[in-house]
N, C-alpha and C positions, 0 to 999 in steps of 0.2 A: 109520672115523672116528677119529682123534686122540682121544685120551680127554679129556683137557685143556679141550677147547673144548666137551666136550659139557654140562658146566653154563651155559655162555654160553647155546650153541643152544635149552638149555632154556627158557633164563630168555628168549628175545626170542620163544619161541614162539608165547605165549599174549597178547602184545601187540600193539596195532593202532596205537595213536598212539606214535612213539618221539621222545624228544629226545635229540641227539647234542651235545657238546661239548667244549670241550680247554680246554688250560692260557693264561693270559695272553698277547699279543702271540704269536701261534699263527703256528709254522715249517710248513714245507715236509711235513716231516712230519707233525705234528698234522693241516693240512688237508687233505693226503691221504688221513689214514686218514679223518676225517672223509665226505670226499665218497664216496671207494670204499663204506664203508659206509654209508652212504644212497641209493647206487646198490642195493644189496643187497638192502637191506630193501626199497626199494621195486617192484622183481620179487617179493618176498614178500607183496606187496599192503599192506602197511606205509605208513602216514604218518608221516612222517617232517621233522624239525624239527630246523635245526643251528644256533645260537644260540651266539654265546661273548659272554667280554667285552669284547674287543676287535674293531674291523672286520678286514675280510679288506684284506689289501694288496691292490692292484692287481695283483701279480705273479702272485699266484694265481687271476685269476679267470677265466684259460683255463680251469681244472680244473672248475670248478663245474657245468656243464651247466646244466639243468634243476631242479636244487637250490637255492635261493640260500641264503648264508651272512648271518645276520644277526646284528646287535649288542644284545650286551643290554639293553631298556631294563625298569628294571621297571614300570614303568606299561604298557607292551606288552605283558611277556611272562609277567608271573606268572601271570594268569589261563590262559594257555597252558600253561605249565610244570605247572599244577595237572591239566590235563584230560591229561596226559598220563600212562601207565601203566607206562611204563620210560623210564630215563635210562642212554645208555652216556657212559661219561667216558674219552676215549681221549688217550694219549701224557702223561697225570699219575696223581700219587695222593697228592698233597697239598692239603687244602681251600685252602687258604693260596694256590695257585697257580692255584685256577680264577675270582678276582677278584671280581667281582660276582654273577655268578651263581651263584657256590657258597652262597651266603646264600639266596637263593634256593631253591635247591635240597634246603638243611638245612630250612629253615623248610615246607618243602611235603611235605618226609619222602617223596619221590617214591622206587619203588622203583630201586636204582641199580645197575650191574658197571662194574667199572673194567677197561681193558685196556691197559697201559704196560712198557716196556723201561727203565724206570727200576725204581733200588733203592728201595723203598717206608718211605719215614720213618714211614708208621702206616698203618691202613687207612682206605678211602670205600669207604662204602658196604656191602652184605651179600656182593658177589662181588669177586673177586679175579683178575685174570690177569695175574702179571709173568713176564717173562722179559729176566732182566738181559742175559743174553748175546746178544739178539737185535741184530741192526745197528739197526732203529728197531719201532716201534710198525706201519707199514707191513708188515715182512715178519711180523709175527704178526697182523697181518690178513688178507695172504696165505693164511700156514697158514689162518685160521677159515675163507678161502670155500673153497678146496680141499677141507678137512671138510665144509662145507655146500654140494658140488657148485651151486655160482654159474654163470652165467650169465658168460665174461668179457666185456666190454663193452668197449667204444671208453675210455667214460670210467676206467672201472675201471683197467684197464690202466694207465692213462695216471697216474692218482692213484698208484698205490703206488709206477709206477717213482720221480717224483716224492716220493714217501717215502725211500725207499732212495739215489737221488740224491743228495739234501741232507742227510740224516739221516749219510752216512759221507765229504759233503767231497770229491763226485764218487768216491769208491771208496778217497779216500785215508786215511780216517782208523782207527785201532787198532781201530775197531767190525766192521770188513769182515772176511767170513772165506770161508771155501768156500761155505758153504751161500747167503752172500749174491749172492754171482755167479752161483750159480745159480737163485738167484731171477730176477737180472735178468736172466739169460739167455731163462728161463723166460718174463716178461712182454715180451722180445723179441719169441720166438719166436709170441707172441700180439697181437704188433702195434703193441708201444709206442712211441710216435713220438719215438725219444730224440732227435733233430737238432733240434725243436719244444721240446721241453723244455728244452733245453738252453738256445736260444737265448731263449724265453720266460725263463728263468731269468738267465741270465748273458751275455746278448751285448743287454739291453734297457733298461740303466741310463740314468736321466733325468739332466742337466747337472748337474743339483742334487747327488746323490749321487756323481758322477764329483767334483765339487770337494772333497766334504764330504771323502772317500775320501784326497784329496791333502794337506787340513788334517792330517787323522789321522796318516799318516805323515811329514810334517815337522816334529810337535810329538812324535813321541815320545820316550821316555826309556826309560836302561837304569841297571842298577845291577850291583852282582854279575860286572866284567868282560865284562858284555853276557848276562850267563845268563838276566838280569829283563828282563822288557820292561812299559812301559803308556804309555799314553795316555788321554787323556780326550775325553769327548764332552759339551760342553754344551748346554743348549736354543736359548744367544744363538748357537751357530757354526751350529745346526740351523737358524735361522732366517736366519742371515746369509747362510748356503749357498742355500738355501730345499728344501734335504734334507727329508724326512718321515722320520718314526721308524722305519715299518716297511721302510724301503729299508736301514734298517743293521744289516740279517741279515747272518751271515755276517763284522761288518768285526771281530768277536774272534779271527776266525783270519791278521787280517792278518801280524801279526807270525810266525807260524810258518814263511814262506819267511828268516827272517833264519836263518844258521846255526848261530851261537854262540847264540842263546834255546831256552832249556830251558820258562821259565815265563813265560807273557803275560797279561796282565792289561788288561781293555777297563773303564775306569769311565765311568759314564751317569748324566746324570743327568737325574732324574724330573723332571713336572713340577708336582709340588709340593715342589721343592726337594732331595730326598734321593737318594738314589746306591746305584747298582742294578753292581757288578760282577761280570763274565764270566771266568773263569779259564782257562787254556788251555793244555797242556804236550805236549810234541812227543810223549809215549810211554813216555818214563823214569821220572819221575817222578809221582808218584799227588797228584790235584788237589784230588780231591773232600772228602779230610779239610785241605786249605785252607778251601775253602769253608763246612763242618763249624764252623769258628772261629767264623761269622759267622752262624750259624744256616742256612746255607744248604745246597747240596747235589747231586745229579748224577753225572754218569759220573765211573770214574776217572778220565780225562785230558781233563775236559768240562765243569767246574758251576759255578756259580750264586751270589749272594747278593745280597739286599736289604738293604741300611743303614739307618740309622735320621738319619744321619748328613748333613749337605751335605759337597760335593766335596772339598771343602777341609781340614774333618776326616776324611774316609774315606782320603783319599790314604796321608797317611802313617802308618795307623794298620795300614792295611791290608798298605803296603810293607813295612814295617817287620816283619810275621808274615811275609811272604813271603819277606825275607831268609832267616829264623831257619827255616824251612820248608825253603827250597834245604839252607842249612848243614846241616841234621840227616840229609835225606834223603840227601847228599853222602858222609857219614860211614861209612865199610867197616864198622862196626858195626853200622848200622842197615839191615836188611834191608827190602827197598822188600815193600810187601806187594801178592800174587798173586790176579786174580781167584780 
């Protein structure tokens, strides 16, 4: 057994009701690991509970089986969330990202372990599992059923390739290493229906997000001799389109097929008004102390931030660090910093 995971295994031993959950507007990732482990536990004779705060896209709910994913409401789920005697928090490890039900979940003092491939801005909860260098939260799921001689299942399988998938940009992005191929060779080799996945994923886009998609890339803008990219996403073109939010996974890496963009920039806005930007740099350049600016945060060439801001102030306040970001990073003096 891994030594690693063996506080995890401890900590879900001695529990019978488990609640599973991830981070806001929940990727490919988050709900894979989700489901694989609630497949898990529940060969463990485990009840088991996967509640976030957002709903499941449609996209995903090949993966779900026999599990359903629900949304949190608290008039539903508090009484639930209380009778419950462990909380795994998978693919976060910031309260601040697990939206509604992290309040929830403080207020009920439920005991918790966090398991995430992100760099942890502070601790949730009494357990700990990161591992930055992993490709997602999927393949250290992987390693925990390996240690915990699992059962692989149909569904199992299916979930983490589905982690590993999206989480590295079909295998393209700086996250993928040896070990991660061979993971997914591994969950190959056990059955994972990658043609199913794929096409459930990427070959099943509704009119609405094929339009939305085309907006995006005809309004963008560069700066920088083409080195900045961004665009924006409003709720009126979301709705003009008739796009759904959670179909525009994925459209912050639009800009990475241009070849002159170093640095891309997806702004979104909320729909209480304020602007949620996605960062995005081909590999050179380190993103994540961009997003650092703004309280935000993620991979190095991957993260995140929430504004406080409408579109309109966030834009150029935003581009404007971006500039000044490329320019220093640019600089033979400034040494790009190294995982």
């Amino acid at each position: 057994m891994r030594q690693h995971w063996t506080p995890i295994l401890n900590f879900l031993a001695d529990k019978k009701r488990i609640l599973i959950t991830t981070h806001i507007n929940p990727d490919g990732d988050a709900l894979g690991s989700e489901i694989a482990l609630a497949h898990y536990l529940g060969q463990c004779g485990k009840q088991v509970h996967i509640i976030n705060s957002d709903p499941l896209a449609s996209s995903f709910t090949f993966l779900t089986g026999d599990v359903p994913v629900e949304q949190f409401s608290r008039q539903e789920h508090l009484r639930l969330i209380e009778s419950c005697d462990g909380c795994l928090v998978l693919d976060v490890s910031e309260w601040k990202r697990l939206g509604d039900i992290g309040a929830a979940l403080q207020e009920t003092a439920i005991p918790l372990a966090c398991i995430d491939h992100h760099l942890a801005g502070g601790k949730m909860g009494g357990l700990h599992v990161i591992d930055a260098k992993a490709s997602s939260t999927g393949e250290m799921v992987y390693d925990l059923l390996l240690s915990a001689k699992a059962t692989w299942t149909q569904i199992i399988v299916d979930a983490l390739y589905t982690c590993i998938l999206t989480d590295t940009g079909s295998f393209k992005f700086s996250n993928t290493t040896a070990k991660t191929h061979l993971v997914a060779a591994d969950l190959l080799d056990k059955g994972a229906q990658f043609q199913k996945i794929y096409a459930e994923l990427y070959e099943s886009d509704s009119i609405g997000k094929s339009l939305l998609k085309g907006h995006l890339l005809a309004q963008m803008q560069f700066a920088r001799d083409g080195r900045i990219s961004w665009f924006v996403l409003s709720q009126e073109l979301l709705q003009r389109t008739g796009a759904h939010e959670w179909e525009t996974e994925g459209f912050s890496e639009l800009a990475r097929s241009i070849q002159s963009v170093e640095i891309s920039i997806m702004f979104s806005e909320t729909r209480d008004g304020r602007t949620k930007a996605s960062f995005r740099s081909k590999g050179v350049i380190p993103i994540n102390t961009l997003a650092e600016q703004f309280d935000g945060g993620g991979h190095k060439y991957a993260a995140g931030a929430a504004l406080p801001w409408r579109l309109d102030e966030s834009i150029p306040i935003v581009i404007a660090a971006a500039k000044k970001h490329l320019d220093l990073s640019s600089r033979d003096d400034i040494p790009i910093a190294e995982e």
